[in-house]
N, C-alpha and C positions, 0 to 999 in steps of 0.2 A: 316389763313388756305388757301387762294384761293391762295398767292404765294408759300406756301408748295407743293399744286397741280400742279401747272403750273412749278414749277421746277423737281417735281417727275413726271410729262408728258414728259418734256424737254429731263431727264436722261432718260427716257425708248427709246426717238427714237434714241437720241444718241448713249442708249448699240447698238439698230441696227447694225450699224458700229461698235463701238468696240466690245461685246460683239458676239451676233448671227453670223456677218463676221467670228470672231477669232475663234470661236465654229465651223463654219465649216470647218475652215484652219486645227483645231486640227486633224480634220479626216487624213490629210497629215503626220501626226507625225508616223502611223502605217505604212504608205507609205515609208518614209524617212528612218524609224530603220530599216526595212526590204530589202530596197535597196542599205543602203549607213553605213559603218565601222564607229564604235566610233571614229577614228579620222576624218573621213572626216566632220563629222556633229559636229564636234571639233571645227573644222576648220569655218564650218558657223557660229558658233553663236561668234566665235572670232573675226571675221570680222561683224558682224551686232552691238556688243558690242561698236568698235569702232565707227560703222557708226552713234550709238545714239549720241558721245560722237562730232562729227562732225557735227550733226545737231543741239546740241546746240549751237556752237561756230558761225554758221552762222544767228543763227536768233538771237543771242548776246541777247536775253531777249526782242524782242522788239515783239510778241502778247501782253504777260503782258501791257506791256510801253503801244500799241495801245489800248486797253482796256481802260487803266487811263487817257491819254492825249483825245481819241473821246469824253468818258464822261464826262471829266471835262471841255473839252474846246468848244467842239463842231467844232471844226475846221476842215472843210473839206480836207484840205491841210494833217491832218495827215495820213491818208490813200495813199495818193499818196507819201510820204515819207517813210511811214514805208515801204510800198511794195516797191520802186524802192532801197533803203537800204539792203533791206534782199536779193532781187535780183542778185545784184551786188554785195555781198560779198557771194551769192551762186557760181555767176561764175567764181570768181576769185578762189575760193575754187579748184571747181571740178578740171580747167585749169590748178593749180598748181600741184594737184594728181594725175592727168594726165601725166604731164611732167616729177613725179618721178614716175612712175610706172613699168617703165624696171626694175631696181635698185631696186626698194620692192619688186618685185614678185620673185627675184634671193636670196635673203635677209631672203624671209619667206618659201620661196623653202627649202633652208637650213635649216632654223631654227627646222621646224616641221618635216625636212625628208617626205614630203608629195608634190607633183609637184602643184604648185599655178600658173597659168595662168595670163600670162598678163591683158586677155580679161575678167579674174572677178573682177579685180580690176578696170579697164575702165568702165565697166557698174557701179560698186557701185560708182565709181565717179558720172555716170551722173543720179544717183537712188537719190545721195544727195542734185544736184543740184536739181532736181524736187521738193522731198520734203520741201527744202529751199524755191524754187521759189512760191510752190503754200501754206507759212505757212500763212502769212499775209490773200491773200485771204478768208482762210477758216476761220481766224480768224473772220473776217469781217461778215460772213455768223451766226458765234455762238452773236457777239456782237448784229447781227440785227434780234435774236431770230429768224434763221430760222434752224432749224435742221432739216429737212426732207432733205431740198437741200445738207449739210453738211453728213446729214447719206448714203443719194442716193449715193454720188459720194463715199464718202468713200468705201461703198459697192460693188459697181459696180467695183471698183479698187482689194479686197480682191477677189471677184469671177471671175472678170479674172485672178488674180493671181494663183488662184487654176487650173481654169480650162485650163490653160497655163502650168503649171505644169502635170497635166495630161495627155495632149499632149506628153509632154515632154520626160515624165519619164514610161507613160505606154502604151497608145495609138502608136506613132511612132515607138518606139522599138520593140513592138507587130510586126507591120506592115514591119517593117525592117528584123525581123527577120523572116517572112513569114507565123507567126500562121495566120492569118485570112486579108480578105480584100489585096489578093495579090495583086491582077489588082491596087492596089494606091500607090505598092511600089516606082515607078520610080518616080513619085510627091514627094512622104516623103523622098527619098534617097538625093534629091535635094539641101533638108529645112534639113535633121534631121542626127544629127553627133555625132555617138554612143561615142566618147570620150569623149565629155566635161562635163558628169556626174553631180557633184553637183554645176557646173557652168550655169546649166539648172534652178538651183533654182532663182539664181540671172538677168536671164535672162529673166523669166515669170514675176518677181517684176518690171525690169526696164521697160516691155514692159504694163502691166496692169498700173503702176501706171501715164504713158504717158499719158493716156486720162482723169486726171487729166487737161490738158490742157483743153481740149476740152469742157468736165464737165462746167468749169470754164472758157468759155469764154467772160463770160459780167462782171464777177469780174475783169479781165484780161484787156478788152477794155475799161476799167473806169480808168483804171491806169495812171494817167499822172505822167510819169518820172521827178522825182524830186528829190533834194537835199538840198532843202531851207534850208538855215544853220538855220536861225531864228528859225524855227520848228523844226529841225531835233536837233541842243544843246541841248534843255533841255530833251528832249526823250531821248537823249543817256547817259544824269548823270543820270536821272533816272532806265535804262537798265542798267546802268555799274554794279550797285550791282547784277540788276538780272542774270547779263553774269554770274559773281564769283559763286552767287549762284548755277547757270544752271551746273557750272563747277564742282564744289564742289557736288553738288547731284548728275550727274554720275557716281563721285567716289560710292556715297551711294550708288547707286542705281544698278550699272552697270559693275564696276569694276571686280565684281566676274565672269560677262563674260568671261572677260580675263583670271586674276587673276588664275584662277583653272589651266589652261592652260602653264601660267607661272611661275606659285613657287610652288603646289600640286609634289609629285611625278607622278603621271600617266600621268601629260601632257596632251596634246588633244585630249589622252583614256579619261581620267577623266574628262576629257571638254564636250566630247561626251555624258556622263550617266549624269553630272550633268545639261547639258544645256536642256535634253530629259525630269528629273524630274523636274526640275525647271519650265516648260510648265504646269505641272500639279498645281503645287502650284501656280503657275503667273496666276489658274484663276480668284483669286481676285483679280487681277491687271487688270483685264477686267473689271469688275464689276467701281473699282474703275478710269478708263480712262473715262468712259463714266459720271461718276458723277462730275469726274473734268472738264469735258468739258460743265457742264452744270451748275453746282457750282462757278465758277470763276468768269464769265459774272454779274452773280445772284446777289452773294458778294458785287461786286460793285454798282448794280443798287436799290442794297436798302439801302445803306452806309449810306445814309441821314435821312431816315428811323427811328423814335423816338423807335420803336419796333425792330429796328433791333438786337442790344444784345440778346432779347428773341428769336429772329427769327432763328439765327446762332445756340443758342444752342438748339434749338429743331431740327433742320439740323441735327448738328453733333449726337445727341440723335438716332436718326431713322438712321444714317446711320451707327452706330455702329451698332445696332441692326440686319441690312440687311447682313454688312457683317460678322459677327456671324452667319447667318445663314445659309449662303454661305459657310462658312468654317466649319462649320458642315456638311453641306451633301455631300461635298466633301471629305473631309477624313476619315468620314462612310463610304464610297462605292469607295475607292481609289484602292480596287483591282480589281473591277470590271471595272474603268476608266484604272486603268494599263493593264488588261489584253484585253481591246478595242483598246489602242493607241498604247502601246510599246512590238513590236511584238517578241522582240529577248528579252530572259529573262536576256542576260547582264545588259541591259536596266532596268531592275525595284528591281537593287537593293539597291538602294536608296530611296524607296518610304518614309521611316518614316522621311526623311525630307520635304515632303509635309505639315504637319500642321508647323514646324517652319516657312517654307517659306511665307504661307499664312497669319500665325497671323505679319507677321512683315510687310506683304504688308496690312495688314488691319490698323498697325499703323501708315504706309504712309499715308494712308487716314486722320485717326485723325492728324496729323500734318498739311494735308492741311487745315483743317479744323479751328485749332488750331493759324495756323501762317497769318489766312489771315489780321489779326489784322496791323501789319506794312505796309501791300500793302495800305488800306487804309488809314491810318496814312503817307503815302508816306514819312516812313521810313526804306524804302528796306535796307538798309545798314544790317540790324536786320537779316535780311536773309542770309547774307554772316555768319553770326556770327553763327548758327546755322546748316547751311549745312557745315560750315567748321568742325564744333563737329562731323558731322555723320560722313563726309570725314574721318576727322582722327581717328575713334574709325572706322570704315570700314577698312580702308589702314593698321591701327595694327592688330587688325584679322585677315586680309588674308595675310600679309603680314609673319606674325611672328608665323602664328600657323593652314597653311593652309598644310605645310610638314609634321607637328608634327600629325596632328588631323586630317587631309582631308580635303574634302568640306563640312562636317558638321560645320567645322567655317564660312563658310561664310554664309551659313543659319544661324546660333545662331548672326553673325555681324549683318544681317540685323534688326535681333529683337530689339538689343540692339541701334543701332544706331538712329533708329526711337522711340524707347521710351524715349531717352535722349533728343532727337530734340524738341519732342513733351512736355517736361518735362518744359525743358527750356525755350521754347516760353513759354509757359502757366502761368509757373512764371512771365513774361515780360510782360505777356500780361494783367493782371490779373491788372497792377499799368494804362498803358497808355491807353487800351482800354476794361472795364471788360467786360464779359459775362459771363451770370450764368451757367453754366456749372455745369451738374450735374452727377459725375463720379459713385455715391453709388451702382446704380443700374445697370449699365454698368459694373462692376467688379464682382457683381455677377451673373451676363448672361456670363461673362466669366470664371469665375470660373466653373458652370454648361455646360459649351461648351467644355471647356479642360479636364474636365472629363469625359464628355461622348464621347471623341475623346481619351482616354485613354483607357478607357477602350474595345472601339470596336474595337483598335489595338489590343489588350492583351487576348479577350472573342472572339473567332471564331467557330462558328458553324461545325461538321463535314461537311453537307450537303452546298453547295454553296450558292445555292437558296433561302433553310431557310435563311443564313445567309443572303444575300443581303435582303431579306423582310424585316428581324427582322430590319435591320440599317434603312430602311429606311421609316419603322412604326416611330421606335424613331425619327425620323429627322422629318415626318410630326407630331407628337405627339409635340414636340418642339416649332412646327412652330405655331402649335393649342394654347397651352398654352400662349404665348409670345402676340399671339395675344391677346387673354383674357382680358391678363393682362395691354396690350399699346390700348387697340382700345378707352378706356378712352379720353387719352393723346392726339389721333393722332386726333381727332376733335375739343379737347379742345382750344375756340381762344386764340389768346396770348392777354396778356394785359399789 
């Protein structure tokens, strides 16, 4: 029980940063529909799609790898490898998308019929390097169980990204345009340049997530630059599957960024509505970053662990259960979150793909859960085998039935892609590394969660108010129950 605790403390300071940070960024979403046309917010989440897809290729797998090789080997030397590594194939990264960047922004100019700036592709260049440069660090800060340090800087990063935004898109242009606070206009005329629009997004990101640096300067000044081949070979066969994998799971994961964008009819109209709702159902994906950030570390530090089988599966037990509940109160009271975030009613017509998208990010989660089996078995290879299923059942989806059907294929992809993933390890896992896994009572907490998410689509109150009370009596009514019936379990030691 006491390491249940000390992991369910761990995820809560972590949500901090993903969770509370993200929750307040969404506030921005009511900002952004109301200032900027479905394509141009088309266009953002096209260019962020790719930019995940770049930051796997740069850290090639190696947090993971630093995790397995600090723990297993103790060797201080991994640290200043992994980081000088991820480093240097950050900067060679950004330098090269840098060099082609005339050439792309003429390229995507065209493509979308929308004007794409040199200067947003330059900043996501050096938004990648950052992220790259400071992945190790922060890695180091979760391995050495400090997540206050790790939530702080994360935080502080999000909220000036907001509050640069801000700036940006309401304060300056106020001011520029003479409503209030004239006497600062000649200061902000200086700084603030009414064209660059939703290049102001990517500009508050590269400028907030800089002090990153600063955050991080004794993780930074511990760095000794190194390339010790000795150290650094068996980390990189070890990462190589994780690279495949990292690759292969963006398709799962990330693809439909794109994707909507590129084979949908409506293009980077329908990039716009899809990538607005997708915010809403990706708040499980909040929930679930912060648990992964605190779960991974864990995983391996109890590997040894004679209870560790029983350990994981009452992990995975409790966190099914949270995000079940999570996904219930959020697509209870999804008109009430739509009619908070997304201000332009184009925008919310898509909501009933909110609980697909959610229950298939909550499968993510069980797969992480599910597949940690090979990391520690240091048979990643198993990994590749597995995100290449999601990959390819993701890439047919959107590929083959994203014209036919819209972007409800790529919500229903994601469901399927993560139940097969998770399907599969579980068989695999079940010979080489068992854990008792007990799915009886988790299917039907989901069965009772998809039906009361059925029906509060389908049963709406005339009166607003009534309605949001009644949803969200049921969802505490729920929460009451559940507990009831788990507060047994959640004390009971393992044996």
């Amino acid at each position: 029980m006491g390491h249940l605790k000390k992991l369910a403390g761990q995820t809560i300071i972590y949500g901090v940063s993903s969770i509370l940070g993200r929750i307040i960024n969404y506030f921005l979403v009511p900002l952004h529909t109301t200032l900027f046309l479905k394509n141009e917010l088309g266009v953002v989440s096209y260019f962020y799609g790719y930019t995940a897809l770049a930051l796997i290729l740069i850290t090639f797998g190696m947090e993971t790898t630093f995790f397995r090789f600090a723990t297993k080997d103790d060797n201080p030397k991994t640290y200043h490898v992994a980081a000088t590594s991820v480093i240097f194939i950050s900067l060679l990264f950004s330098i090269f998308i840098s060099i082609g960047t005339p050439y792309l922004s003429v390229f995507l100019t065209s493509k979308f019929n929308i004007a794409i700036n040199a200067r947003m592709i330059y900043w996501l260049a050096a938004i990648v390097f950052i992220d790259g440069a400071t992945a190790i660090p922060f890695a180091r800060l979760r391995l050495e169980n400090r997540p206050i340090k790790f939530a702080a800087a994360k935080t502080i990063a999000i909220l000036g990204n907001i509050g640069l935004q801000l700036l940006f898109l309401v304060l300056f242009p106020a001011i520029h345009n003479q409503e209030f606070l004239v006497g600062l206009k000649p200061m902000v005329d200086s700084i603030y340049n009414p064209n660059l629009g939703i290049e102001y997004i990517f500009l508050a990101n590269l400028i907030s997530n800089s002090v990153w640096f600063i955050l991080l300067a004794k993780e930074f000044l511990q760095i000794k630059l190194s390339l010790n081949w000795n150290v650094l070979k068996p980390m990189l066969f070890y990462a190589l599957p994780i690279l495949i994998t990292g690759f292969a799971g963006w398709v799962t994961n990330e693809l439909d960024k794109v994707a909507v964008a590129e084979w949908s009819k409506g293009g980077v109209f329908a990039q716009g509505v899809y990538s607005q709702t997708f915010k809403l159902g990706a708040l499980m994906m909040l929930a679930i970053q912060a648990f992964r950030y605190a779960v991974e570390p864990f995983f391996f530090s109890q590997a040894k662990d004679k209870q560790a089988p029983a350990l994981f599966a009452k992990t995975m037990h409790f966190y099914f259960i949270m995000a079940l509940l999570i996904m219930l109160a959020v697509c209870l009271n999804i008109d009430l979150i739509a009619d908070l975030l997304l201000r332009r009613p184009e925008y919310r017509v898509a909501l009933f793909l909110v609980p697909i998208i959610m229950f298939g990010k909550l499968l993510f989660g069980v797969y992480i859960n599910i597949s940690i089996w090979f990391k520690l078995k240091d048979q990643t290879s198993y990994g590749i085998l597995y995100t290449l299923i999601g990959a390819i059942i993701t890439f047919t989806g959107n590929y083959f039935f994203l014209g036919r059907f819209g972007y409800i294929s790529s919500a229903v992809t994601i469901v399927v892609a993560y139940f097969v993933m998770s399907l599969v390890s579980y068989r695999m896992g079940k010979k080489r590394y068992p854990v008792p896994y007990n799915f009886k009572p988790l299917i039907v907490y989901t069965i009772i969660v998809l039906t009361l998410i059925y029906f509060g689509y389908h049963i709406t109150l005339s009166n607003m108010w009534l309605d949001c009370a009644l949803n969200i009596i049921v969802t505490l009514a729920f929460i009451a129950i559940t507990y009831s019936i788990e507060r047994k379990r959640i004390f009971q030691p393992i044996e």
